[in-house]
ROROVO-85086 format. One record per atom (N, C-alpha, C): residue number from 1; residue in three letters; atom name; x, y negated, z negated. Coordinates in Angstrom, 2 decimals. Each point is the difference from the previous one (the first is absolute). Layout:
// ROROVO-85086
seq / type / atom / x / y / z
NUM / ALA / CA / X / Y / Z
...
This chain:
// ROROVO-85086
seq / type / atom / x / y / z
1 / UNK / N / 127.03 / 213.63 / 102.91
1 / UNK / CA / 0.20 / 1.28 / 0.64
1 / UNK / C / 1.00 / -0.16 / 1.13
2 / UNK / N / 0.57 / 1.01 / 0.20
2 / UNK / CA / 1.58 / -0.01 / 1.31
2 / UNK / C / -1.06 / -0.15 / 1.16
3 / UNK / N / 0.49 / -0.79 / 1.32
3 / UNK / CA / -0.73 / -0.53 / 0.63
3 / UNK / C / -0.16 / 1.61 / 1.32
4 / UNK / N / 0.43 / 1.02 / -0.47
4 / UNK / CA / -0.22 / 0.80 / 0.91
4 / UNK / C / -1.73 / 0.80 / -0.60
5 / UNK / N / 0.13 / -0.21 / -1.10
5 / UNK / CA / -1.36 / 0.50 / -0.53
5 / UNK / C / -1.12 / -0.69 / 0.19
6 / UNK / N / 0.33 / -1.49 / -0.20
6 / UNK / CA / -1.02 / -0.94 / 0.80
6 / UNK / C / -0.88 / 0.25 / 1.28
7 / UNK / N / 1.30 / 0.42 / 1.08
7 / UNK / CA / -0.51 / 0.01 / 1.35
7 / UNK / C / -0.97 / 1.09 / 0.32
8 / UNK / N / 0.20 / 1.32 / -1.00
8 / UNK / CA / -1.21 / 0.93 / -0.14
8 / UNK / C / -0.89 / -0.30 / -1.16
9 / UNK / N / -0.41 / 1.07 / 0.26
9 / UNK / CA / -1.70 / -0.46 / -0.84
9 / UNK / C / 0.37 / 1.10 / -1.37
10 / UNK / N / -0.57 / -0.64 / -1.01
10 / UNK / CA / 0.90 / 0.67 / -1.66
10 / UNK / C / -1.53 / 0.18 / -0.03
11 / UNK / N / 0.03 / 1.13 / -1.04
11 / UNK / CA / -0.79 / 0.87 / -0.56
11 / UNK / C / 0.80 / 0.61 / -1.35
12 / UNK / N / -0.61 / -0.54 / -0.97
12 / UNK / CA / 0.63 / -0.05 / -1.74
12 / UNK / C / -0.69 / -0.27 / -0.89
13 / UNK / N / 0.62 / 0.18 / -1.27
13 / UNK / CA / -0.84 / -0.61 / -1.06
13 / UNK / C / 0.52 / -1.13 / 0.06
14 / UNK / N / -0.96 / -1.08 / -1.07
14 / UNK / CA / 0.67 / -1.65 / -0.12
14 / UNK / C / -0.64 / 0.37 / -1.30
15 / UNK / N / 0.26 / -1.25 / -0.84
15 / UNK / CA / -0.58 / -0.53 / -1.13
15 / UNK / C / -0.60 / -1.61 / 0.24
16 / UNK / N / -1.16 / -0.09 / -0.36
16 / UNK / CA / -1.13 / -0.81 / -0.40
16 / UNK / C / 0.32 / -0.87 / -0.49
17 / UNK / N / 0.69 / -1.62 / 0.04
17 / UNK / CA / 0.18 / -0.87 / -0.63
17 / UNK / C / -0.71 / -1.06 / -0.14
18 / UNK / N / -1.08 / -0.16 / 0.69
18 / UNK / CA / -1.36 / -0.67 / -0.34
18 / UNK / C / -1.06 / 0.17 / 1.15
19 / UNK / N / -1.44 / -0.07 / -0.01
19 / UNK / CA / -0.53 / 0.68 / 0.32
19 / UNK / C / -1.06 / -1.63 / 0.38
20 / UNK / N / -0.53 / -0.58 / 1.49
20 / UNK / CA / -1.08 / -0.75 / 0.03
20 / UNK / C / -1.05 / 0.73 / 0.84
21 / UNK / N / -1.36 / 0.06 / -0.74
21 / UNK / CA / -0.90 / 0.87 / 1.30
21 / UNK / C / 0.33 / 1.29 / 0.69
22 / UNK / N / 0.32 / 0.01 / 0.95
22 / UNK / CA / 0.19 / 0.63 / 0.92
22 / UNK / C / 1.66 / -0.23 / 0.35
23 / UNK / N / 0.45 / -0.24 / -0.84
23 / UNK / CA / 1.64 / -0.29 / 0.64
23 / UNK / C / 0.67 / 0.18 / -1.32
24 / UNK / N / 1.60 / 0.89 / 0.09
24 / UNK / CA / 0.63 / 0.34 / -0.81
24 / UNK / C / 1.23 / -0.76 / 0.22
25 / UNK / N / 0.61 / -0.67 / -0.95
25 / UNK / CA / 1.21 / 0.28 / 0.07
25 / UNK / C / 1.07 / 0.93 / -0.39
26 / UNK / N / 0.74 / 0.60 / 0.84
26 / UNK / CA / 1.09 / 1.27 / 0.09
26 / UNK / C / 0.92 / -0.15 / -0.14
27 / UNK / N / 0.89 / 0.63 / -1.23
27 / UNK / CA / 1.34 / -0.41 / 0.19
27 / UNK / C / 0.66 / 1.65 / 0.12
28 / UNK / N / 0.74 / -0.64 / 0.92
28 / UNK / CA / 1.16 / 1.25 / 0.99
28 / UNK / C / 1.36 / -0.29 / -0.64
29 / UNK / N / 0.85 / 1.32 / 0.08
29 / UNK / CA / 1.51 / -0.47 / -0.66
29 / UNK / C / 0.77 / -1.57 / 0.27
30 / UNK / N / -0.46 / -0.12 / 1.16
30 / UNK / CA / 0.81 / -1.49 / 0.97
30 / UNK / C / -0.88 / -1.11 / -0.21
31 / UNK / N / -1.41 / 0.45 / 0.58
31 / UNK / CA / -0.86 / -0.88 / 0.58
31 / UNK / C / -1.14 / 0.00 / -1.00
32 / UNK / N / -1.09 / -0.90 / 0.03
32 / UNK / CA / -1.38 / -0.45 / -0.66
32 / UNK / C / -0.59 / -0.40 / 1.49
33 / UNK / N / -1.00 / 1.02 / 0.15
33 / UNK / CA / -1.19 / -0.63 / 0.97
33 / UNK / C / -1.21 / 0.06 / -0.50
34 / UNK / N / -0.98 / -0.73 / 0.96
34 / UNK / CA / -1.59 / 0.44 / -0.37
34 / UNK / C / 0.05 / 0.55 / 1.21
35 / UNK / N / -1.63 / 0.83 / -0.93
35 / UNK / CA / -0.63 / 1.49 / 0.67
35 / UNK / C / -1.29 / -0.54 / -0.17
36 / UNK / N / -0.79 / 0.70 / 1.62
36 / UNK / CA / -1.43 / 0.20 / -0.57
36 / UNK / C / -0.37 / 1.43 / -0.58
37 / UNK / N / -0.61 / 0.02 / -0.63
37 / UNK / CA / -1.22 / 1.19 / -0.49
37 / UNK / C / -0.45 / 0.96 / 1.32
38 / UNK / N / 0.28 / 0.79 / 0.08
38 / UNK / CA / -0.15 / 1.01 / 1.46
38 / UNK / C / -0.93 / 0.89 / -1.20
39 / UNK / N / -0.67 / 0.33 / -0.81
39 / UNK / CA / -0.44 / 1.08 / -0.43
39 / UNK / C / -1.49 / 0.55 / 0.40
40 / UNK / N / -0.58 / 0.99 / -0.33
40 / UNK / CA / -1.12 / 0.59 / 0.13
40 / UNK / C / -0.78 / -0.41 / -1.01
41 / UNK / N / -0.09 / -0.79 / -1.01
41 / UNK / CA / -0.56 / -0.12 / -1.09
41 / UNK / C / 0.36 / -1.32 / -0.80
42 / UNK / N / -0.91 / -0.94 / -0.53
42 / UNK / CA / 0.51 / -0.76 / -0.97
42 / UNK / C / 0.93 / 0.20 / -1.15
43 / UNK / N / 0.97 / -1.25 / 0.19
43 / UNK / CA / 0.57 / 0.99 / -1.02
43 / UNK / C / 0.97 / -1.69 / -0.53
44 / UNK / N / 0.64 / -0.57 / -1.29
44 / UNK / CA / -0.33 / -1.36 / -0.93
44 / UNK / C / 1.73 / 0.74 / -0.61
45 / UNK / N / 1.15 / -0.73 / 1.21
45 / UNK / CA / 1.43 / 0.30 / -0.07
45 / UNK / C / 0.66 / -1.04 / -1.48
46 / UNK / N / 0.45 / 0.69 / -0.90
46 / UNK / CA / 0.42 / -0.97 / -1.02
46 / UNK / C / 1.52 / 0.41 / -0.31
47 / UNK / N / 1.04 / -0.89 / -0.39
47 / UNK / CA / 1.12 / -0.32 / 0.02
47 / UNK / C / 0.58 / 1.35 / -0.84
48 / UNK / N / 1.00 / 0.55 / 0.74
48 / UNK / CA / 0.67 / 1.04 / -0.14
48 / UNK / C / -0.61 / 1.23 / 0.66
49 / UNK / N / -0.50 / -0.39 / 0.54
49 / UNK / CA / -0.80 / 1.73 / 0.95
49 / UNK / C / 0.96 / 0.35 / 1.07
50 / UNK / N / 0.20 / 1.45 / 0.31
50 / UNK / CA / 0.27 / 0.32 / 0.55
50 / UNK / C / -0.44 / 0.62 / 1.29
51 / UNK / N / 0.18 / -0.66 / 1.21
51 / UNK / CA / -1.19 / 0.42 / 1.16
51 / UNK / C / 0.69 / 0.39 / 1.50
52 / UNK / N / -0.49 / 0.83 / 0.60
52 / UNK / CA / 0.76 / 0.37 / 1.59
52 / UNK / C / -0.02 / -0.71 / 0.63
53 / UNK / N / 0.88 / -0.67 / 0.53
53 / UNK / CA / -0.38 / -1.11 / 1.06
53 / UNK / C / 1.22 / -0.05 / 1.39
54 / UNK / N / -0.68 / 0.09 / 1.33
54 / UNK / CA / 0.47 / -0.01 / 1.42
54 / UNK / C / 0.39 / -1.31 / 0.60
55 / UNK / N / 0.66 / -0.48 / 0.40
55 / UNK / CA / 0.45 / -1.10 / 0.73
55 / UNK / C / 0.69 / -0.35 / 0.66
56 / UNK / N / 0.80 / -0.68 / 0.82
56 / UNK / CA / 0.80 / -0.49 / 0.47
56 / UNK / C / -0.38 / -1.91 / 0.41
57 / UNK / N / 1.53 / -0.55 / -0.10
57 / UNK / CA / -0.07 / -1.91 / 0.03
57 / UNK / C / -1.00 / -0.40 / -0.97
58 / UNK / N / -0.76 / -0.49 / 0.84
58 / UNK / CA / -1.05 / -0.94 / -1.10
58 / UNK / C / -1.50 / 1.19 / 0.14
59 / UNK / N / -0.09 / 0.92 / 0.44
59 / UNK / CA / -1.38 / 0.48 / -0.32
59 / UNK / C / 0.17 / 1.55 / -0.68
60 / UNK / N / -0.25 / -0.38 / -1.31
60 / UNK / CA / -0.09 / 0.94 / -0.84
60 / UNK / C / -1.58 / 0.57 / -0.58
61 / UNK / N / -0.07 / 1.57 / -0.73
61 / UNK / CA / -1.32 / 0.22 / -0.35
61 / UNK / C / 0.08 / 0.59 / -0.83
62 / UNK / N / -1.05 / 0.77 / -1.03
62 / UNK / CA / 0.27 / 0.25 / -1.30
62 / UNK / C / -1.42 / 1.21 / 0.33
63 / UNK / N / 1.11 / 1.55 / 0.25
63 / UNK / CA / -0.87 / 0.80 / 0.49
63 / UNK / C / -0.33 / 1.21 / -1.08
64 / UNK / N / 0.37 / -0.37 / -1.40
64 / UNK / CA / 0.00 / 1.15 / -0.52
64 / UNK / C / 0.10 / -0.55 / -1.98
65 / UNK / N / -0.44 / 0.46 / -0.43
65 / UNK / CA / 0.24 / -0.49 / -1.69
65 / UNK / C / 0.66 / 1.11 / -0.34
66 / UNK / N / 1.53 / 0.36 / -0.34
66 / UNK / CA / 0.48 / 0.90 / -0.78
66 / UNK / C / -0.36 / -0.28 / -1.94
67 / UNK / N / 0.33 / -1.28 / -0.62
67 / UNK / CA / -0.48 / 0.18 / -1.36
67 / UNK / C / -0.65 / -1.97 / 0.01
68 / UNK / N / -1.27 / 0.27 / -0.63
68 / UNK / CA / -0.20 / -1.63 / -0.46
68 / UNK / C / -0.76 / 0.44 / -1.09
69 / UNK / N / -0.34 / -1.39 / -0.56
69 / UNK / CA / -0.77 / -0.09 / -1.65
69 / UNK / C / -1.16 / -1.08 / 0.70
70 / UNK / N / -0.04 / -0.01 / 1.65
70 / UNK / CA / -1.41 / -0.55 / 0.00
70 / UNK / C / -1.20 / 0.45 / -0.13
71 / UNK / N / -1.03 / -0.90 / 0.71
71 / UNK / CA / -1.12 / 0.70 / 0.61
71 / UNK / C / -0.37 / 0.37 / 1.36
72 / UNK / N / -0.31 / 1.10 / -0.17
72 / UNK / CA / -0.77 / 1.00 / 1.25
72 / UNK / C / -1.51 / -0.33 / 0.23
73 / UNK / N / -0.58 / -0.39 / 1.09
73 / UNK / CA / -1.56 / -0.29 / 0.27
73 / UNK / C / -0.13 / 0.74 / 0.92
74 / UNK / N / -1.01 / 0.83 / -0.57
74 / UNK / CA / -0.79 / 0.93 / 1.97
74 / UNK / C / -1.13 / -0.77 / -0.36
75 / UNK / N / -0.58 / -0.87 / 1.37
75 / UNK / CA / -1.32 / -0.56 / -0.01
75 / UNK / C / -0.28 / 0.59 / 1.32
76 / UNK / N / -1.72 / 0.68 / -0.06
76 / UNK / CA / -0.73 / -0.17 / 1.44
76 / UNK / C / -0.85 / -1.17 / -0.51
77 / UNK / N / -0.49 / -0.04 / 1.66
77 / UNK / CA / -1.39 / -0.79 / -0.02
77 / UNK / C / -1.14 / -0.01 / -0.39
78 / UNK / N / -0.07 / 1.32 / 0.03
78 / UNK / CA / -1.25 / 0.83 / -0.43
78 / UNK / C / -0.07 / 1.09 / -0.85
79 / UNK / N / -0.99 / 1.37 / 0.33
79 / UNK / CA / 0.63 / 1.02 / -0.84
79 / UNK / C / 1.01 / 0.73 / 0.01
80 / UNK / N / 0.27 / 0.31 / -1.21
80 / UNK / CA / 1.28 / 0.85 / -0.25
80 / UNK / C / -0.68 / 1.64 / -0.59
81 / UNK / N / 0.77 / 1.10 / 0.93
81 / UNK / CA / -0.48 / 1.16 / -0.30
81 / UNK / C / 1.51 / 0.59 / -0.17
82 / UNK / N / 0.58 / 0.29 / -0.86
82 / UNK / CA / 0.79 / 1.58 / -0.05
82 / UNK / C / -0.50 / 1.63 / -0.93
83 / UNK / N / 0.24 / 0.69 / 1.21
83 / UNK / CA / -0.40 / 1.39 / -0.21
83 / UNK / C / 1.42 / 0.66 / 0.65
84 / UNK / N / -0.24 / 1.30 / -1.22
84 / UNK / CA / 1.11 / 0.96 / 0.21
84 / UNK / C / -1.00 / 1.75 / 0.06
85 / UNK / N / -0.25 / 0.03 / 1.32
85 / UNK / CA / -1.06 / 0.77 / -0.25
85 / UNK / C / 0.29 / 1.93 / -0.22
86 / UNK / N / 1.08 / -0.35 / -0.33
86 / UNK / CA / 1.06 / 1.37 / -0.23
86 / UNK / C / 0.83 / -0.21 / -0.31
87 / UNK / N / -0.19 / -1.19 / -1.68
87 / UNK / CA / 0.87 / 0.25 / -0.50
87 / UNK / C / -0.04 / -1.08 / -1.45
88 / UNK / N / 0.71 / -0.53 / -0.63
88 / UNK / CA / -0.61 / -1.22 / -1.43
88 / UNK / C / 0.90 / -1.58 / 0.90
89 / UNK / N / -0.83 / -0.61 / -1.20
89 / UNK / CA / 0.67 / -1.90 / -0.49
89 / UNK / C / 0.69 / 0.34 / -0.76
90 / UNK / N / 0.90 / -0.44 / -0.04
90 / UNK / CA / 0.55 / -0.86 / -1.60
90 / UNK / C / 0.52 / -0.93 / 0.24
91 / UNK / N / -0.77 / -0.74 / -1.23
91 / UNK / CA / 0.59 / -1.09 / -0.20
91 / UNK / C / 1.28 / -0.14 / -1.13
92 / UNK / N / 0.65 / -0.73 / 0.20
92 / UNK / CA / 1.27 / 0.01 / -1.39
92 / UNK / C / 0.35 / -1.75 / -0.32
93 / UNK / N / 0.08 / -0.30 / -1.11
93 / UNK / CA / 0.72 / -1.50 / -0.02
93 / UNK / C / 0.73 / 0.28 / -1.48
94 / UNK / N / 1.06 / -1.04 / -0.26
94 / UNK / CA / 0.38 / 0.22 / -0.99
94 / UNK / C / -0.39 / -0.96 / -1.36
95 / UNK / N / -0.84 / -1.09 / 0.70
95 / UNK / CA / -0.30 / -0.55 / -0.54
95 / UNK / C / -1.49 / -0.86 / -0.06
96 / UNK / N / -0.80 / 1.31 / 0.73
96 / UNK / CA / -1.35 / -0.32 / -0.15
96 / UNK / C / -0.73 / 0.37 / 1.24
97 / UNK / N / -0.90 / 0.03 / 0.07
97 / UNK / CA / -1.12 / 0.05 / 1.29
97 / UNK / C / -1.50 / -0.27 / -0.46
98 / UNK / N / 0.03 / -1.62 / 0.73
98 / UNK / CA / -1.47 / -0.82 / 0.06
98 / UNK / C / -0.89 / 0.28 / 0.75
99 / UNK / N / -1.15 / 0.18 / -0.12
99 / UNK / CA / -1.07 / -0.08 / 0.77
99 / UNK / C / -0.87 / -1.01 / -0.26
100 / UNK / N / -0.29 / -1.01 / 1.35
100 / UNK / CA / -0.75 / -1.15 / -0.33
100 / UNK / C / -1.51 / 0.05 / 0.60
101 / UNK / N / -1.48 / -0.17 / 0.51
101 / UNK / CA / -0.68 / 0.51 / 0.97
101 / UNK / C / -1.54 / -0.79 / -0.86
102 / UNK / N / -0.63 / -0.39 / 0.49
102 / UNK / CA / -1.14 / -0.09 / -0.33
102 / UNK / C / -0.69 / 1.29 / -0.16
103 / UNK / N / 0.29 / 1.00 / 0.61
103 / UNK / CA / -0.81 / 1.46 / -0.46
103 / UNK / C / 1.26 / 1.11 / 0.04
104 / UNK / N / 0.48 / 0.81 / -1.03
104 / UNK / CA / 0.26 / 1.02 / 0.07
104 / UNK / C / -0.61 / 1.24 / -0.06
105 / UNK / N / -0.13 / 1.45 / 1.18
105 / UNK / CA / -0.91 / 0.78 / -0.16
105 / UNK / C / 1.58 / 1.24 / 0.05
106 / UNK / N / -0.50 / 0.78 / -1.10
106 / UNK / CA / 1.11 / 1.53 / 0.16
106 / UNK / C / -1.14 / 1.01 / 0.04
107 / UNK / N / 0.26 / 0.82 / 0.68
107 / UNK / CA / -0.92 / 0.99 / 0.58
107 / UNK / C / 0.96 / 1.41 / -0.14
108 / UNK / N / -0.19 / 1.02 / -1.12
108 / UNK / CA / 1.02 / 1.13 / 0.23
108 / UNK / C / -0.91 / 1.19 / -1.18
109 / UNK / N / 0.32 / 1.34 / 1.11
109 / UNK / CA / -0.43 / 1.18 / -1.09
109 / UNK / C / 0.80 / 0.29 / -0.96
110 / UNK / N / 1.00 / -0.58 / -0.23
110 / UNK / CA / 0.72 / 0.06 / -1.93
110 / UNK / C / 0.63 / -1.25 / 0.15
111 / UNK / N / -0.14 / -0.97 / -1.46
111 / UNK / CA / 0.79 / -0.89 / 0.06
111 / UNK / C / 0.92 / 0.31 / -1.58
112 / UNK / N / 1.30 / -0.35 / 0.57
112 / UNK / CA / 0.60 / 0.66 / -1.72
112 / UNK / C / 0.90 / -1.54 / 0.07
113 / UNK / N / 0.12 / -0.53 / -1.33
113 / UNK / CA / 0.47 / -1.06 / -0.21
113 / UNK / C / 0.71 / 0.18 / -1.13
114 / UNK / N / 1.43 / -0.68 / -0.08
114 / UNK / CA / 0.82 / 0.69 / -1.06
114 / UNK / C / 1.22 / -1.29 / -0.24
115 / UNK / N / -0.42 / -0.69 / -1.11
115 / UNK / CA / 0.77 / -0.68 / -0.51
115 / UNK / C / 0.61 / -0.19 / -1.51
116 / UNK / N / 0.92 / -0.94 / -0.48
116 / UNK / CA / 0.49 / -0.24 / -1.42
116 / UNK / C / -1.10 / -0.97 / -0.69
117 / UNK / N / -0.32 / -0.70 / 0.92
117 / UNK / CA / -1.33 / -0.89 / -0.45
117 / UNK / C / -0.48 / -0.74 / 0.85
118 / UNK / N / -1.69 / -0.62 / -0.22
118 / UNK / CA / -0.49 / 0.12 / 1.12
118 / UNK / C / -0.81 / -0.91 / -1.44
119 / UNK / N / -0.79 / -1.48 / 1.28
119 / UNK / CA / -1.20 / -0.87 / -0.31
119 / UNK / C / -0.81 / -0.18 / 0.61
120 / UNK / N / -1.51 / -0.09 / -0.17
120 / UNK / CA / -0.83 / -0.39 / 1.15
120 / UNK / C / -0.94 / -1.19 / -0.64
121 / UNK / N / -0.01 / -0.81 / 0.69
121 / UNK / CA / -0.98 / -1.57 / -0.26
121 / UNK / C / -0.82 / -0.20 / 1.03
122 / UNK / N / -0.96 / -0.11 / -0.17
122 / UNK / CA / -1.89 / 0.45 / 0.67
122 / UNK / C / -0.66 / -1.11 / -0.65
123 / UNK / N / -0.79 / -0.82 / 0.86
123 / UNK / CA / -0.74 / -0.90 / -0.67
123 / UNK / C / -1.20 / 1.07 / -0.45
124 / UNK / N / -0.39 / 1.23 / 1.22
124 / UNK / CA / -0.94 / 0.78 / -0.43
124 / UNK / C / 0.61 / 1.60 / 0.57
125 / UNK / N / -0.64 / 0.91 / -0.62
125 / UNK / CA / 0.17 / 0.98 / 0.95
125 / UNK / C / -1.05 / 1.81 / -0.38
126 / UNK / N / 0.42 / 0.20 / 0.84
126 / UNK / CA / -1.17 / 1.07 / 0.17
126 / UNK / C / 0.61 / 1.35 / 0.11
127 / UNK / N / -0.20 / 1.17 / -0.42
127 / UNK / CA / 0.96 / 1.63 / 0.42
127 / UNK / C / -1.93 / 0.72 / 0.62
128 / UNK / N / 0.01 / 0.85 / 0.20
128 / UNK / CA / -0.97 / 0.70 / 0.19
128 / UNK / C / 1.17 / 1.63 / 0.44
129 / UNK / N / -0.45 / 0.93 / -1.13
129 / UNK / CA / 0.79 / 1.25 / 0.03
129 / UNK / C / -1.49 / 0.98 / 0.41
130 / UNK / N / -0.03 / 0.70 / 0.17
130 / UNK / CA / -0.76 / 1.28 / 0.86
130 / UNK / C / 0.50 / 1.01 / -1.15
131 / UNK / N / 0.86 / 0.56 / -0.32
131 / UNK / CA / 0.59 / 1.07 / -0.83
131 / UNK / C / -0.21 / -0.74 / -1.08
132 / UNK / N / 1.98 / 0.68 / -0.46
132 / UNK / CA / -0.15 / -0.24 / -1.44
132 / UNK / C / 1.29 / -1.56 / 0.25
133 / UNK / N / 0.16 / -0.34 / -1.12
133 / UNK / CA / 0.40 / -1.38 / -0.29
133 / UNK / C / 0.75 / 0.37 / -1.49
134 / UNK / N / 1.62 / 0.16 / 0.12
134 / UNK / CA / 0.71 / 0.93 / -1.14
134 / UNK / C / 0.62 / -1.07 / -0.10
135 / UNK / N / 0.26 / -0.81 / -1.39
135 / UNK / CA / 1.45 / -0.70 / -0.39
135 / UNK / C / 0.99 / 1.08 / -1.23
136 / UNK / N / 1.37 / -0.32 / 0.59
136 / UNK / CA / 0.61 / 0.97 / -1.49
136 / UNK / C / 0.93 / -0.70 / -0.11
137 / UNK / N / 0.04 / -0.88 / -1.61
137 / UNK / CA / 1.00 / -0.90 / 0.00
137 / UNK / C / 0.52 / 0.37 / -1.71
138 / UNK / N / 1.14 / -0.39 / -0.15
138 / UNK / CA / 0.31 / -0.33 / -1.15
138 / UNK / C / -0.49 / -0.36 / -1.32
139 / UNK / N / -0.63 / -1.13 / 0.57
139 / UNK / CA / -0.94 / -1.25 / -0.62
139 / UNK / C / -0.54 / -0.64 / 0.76
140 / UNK / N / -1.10 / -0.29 / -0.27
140 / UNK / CA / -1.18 / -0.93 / 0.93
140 / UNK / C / -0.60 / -1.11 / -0.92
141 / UNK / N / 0.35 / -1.29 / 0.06
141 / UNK / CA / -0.76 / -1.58 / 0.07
141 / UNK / C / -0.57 / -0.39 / 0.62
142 / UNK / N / -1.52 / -0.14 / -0.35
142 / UNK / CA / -0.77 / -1.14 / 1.03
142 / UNK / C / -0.09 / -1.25 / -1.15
143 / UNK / N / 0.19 / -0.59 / 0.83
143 / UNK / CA / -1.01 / -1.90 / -0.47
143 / UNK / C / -1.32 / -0.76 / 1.09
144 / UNK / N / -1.28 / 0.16 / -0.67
144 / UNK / CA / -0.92 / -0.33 / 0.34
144 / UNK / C / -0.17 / -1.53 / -0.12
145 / UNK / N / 0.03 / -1.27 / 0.16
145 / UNK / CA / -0.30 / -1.21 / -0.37
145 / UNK / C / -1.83 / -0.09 / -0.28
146 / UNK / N / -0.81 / 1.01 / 0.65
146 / UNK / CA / -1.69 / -0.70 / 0.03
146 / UNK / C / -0.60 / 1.83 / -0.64
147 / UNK / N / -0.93 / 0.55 / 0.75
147 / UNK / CA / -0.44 / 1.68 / -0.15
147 / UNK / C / 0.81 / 0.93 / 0.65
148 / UNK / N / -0.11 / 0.78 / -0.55
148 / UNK / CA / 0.59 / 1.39 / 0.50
148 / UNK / C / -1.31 / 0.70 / -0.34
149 / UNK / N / 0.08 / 0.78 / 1.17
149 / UNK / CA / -1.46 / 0.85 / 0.15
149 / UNK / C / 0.65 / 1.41 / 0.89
150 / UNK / N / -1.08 / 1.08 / -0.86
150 / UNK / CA / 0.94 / 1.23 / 0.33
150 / UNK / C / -1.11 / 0.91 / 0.09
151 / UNK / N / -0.69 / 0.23 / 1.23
151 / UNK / CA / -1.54 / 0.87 / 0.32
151 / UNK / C / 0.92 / 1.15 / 0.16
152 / UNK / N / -0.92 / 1.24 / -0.37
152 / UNK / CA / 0.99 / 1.45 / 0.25
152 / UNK / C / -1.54 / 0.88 / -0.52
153 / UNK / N / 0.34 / 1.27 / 0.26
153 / UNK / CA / -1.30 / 0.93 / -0.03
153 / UNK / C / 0.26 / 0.67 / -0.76
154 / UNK / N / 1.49 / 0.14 / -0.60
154 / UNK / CA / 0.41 / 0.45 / -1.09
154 / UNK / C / 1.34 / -0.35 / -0.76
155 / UNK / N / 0.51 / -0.15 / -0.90
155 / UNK / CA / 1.15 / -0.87 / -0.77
155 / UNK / C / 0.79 / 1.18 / -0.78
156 / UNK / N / 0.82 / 0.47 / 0.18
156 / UNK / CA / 1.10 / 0.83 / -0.75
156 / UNK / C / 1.11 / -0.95 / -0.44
157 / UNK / N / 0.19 / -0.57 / -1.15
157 / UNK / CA / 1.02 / -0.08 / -0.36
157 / UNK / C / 0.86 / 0.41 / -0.78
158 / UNK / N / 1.45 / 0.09 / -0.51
158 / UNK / CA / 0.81 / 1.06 / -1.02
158 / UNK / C / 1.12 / -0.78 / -0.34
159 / UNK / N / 0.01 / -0.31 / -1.29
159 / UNK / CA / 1.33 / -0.16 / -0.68
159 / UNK / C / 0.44 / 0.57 / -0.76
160 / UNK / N / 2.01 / 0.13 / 0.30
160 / UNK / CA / 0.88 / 1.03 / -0.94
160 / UNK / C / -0.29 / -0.91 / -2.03
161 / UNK / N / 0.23 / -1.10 / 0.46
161 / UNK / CA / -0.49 / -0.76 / -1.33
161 / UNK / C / -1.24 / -0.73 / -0.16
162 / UNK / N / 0.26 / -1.51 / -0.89
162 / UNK / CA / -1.22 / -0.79 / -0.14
162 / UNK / C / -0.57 / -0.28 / 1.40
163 / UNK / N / -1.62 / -0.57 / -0.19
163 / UNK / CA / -0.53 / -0.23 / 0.68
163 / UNK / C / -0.60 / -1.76 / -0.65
164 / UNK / N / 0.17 / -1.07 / 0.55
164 / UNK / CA / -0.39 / -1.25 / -0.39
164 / UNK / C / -1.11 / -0.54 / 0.59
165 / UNK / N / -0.88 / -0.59 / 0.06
165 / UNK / CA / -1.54 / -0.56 / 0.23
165 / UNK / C / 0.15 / -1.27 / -0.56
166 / UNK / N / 0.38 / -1.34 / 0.74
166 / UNK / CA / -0.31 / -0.98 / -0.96
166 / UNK / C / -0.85 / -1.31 / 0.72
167 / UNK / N / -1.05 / -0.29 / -0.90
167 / UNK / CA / -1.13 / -1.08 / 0.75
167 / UNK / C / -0.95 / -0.52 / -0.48
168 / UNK / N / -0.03 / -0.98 / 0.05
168 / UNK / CA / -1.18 / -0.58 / -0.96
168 / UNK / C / -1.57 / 1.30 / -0.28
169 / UNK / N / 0.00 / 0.21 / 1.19
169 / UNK / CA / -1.50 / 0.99 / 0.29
169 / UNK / C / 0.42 / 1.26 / 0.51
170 / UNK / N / -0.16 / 0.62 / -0.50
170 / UNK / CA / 0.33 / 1.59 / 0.44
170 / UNK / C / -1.63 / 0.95 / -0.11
171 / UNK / N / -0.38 / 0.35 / 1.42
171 / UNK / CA / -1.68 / 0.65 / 0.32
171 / UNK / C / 0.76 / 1.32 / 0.55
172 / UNK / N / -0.51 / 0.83 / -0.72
172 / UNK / CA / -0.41 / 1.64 / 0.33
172 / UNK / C / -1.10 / 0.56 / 0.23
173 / UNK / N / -0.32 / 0.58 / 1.04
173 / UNK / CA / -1.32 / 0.43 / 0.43
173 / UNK / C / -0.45 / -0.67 / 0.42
């Protein structure tokens, strides 16, 4: 850099040419310095990022992420609460959103869930419906490996065609 820019304090973008801990290296049109991490938030600088950074001589800082392909960490210590109490969340990723937790609890008066496809793996699990309990599908497969047991107070069933029954023992009444 021209040594008149030196003697003040620069405020610019740099680019990210390697990244240890808490310290970047910056390269400037002229110059390559290291920077510390000045940010509000964790945040895992990897080679080619583009980041704001203030300095002058040897003490430089890295106050701003314009574009990276790292990682971002918000950690507290303790609990974490966000509320928008007039108004929504969203969340967005483009390539996923994990939830990890020894207990997940969702608590909501409508839940609508809407995907292309969707799996669930339960060593066990339980529904308990109050109303009614409607599936409307296309086609429906179950596979039982042991009993299937089906208590009801009354049984309507209807097919447009055949109807198949097949089993060693078949009891009516």
């Amino acid at each position: 850099m021209p040594a008149e820019v030196m003697e003040t304090t620069f405020l610019g973008p740099a680019r990210v040419v390697d990244a240890l801990g808490s310290r970047a290296l910056l390269d400037f049109p002229e110059r390559v310095v290291w920077a510390e991490l000045a940010l509000p938030y964790a945040h895992q600088l990897v080679e080619g990022d583009l980041v704001l950074a203030i300095g002058q001589h040897e003490r430089w800082y890295v106050i701003g992420v314009l574009a990276s392909r790292g990682l971002t960490t918000i950690m507290v210590p303790a609990d974490l609460s966000i509320k928008a109490p007039r108004g929504s969340i969203h969340l967005s990723a483009a390539n996923g959103v994990h939830l990890s937790a020894a207990r997940v609890k969702i608590k909501a008066d409508k839940l609508d869930l809407a995907a292309r496809r969707m799996t669930e793996r339960f060593q066990e699990a339980t529904r308990w419906i109050k109303g009614l309990f409607h599936i409307r599908a296309h086609r429906l497969c179950a596979s039982v490996e042991s009993d299937y047991r089906l208590n009801a107070g009354r049984i309507a069933e209807h097919a447009a065609a055949e109807v198949k029954i097949n089993g060693q023992q078949i009891h009516l009444g």
